[in-house]
C-alpha positions in Angstrom: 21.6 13.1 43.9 21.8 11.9 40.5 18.7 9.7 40.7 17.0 13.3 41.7 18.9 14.6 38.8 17.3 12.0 36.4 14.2 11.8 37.5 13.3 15.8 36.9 15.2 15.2 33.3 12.6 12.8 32.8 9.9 14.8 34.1 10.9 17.8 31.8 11.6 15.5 28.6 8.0 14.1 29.0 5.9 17.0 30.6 8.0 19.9 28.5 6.5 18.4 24.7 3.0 18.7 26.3 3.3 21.9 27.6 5.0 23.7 24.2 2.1 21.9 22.6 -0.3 23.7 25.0 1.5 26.8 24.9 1.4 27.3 21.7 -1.8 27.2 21.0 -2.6 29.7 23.7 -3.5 27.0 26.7 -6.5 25.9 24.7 -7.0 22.0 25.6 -9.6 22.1 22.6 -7.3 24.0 19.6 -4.4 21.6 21.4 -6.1 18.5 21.1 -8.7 18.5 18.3 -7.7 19.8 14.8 -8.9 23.1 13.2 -11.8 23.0 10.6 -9.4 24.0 8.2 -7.1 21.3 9.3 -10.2 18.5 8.6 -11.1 20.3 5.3 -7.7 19.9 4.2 -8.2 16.7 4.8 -12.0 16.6 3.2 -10.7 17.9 -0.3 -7.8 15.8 -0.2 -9.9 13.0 0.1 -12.5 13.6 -2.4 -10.1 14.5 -5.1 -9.1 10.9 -4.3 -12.4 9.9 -6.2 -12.7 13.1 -8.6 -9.4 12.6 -10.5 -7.4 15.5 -8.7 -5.5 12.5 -7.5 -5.0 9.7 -9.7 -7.4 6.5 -8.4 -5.3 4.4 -9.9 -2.1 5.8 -7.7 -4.3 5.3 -4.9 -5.9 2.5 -5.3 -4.5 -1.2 -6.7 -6.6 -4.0 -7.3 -4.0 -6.8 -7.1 -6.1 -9.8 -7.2 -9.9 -10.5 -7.9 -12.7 -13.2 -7.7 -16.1 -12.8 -9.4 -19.1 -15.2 -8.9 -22.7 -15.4 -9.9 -23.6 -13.4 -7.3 -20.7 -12.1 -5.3 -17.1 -10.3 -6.0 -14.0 -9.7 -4.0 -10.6 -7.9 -4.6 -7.7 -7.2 -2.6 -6.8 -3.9 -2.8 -3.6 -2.1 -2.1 -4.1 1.9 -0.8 -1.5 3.8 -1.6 -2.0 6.8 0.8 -1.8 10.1 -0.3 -1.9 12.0 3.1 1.0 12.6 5.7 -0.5 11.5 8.5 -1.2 7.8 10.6 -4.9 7.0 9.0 -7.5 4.5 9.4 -9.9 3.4 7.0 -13.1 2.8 9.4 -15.4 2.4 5.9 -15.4 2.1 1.7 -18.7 1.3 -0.1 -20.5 2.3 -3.4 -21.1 0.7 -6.9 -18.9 -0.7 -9.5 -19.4 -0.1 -13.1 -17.5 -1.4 -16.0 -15.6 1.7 -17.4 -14.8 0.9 -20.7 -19.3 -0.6 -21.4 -20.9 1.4 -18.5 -22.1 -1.7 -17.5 -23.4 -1.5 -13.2 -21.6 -4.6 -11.6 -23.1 -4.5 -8.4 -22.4 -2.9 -5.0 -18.9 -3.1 -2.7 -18.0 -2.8 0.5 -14.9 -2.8 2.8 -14.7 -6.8 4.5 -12.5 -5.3 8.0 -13.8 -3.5 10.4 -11.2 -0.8 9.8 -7.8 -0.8 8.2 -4.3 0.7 9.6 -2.7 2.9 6.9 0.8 5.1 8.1 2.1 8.2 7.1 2.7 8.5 3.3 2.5 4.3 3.7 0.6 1.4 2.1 -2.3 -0.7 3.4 -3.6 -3.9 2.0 -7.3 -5.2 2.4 -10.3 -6.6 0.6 -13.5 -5.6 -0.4 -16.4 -7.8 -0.9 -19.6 -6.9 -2.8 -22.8 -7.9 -4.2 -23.0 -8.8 -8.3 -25.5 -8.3 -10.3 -26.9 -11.1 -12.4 -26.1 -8.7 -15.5 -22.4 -7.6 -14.6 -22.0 -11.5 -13.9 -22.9 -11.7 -17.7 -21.2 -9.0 -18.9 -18.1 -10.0 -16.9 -18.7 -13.7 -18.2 -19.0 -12.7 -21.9 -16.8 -9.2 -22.4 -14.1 -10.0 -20.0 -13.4 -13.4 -20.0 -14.3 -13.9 -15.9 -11.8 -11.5 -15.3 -12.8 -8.3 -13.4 -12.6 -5.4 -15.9 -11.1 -2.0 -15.5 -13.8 -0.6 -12.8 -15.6 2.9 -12.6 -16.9 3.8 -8.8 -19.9 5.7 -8.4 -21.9 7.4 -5.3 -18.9 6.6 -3.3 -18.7 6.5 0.8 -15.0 7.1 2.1 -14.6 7.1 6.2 -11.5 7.6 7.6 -10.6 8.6 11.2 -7.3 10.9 11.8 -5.9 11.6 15.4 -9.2 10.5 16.7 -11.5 12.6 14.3 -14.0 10.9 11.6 -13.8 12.3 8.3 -16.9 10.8 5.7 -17.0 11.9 2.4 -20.3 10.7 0.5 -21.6 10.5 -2.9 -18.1 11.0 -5.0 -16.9 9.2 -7.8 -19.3 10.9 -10.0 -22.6 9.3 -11.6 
């Protein structure tokens, strides 16, 4: 009898989540299970103030270590996340400028396949990218070899949230 007992406890502690979920949203599997446009623009804006200054990039975003060579760079960067919710990055790429000479560096792009980030959490991972002959230069002679304070342009941010992909293209400005 208390076996019988446990077992429908279980059933109801597992099954009765699922079916408040379904419930309230009026026993729509699609409203249940995918979010609402509004609930993925959130999530659009959010992102593309990342790269458009409503959220500080540099709260976001921590270059913590950096190699440049004649004709490649790569950082490790620390993400800072800004959103409330279990993310993964799936992609990051766009140019690199100098910010303080305007000087274009070259082109970046995320190295893994995609990156883990939790809730309100931190996420470490590199980026690799193509240099220019001319931001090799102008690394070489205005910055000592040392990757200068960066500018990103024509950015592509990809992230996926409970299953759906989120892109933002062509932010960071010009």
């Amino acid at each position: 009898m208390l076996g019988l007992g446990l077992s429908l406890l279980s059933a109801v502690l597992f099954l009765g989540p699922i079916a408040a979920a379904f419930a309230s949203h009026n026993w729509d599997l699609k409203a249940t299970v995918v979010p609402s446009e509004d609930e993925i623009s959130a999530v659009k804006d959010r992102l593309g103030g990342i790269f458009e200054e409503n959220i500080s990039s540099e709260e976001v975003f921590d270059i913590r270590d950096s190699t440049v060579e004649p004709d490649e760079m790569e950082a490790i960067v620390d993400f800072n996340s800004p959103f409330h919710i279990d993310v993964k990055i799936k992609e990051i790429s766009g140019k690199v400028f100098c910010r303080a000479h305007g000087v274009y560096l070259g082109s970046i792009h995320l190295m893994e396949e995609e990156v883990s980030v939790p809730a309100d959490g931190k996420a470490t991972f590199h980026v690799i990218g193509e240099m220019t002959s001319e931001g090799y230069q102008h690394v070489q002679e205005d910055h000592g070899g040392e990757l200068p304070d960066i500018r990103l342009s024509g950015m592509v941010f990809e992230l996926e949230a409970y299953g759906v992909k989120v892109r933002v293209e062509n932010v960071g400005g010009g």
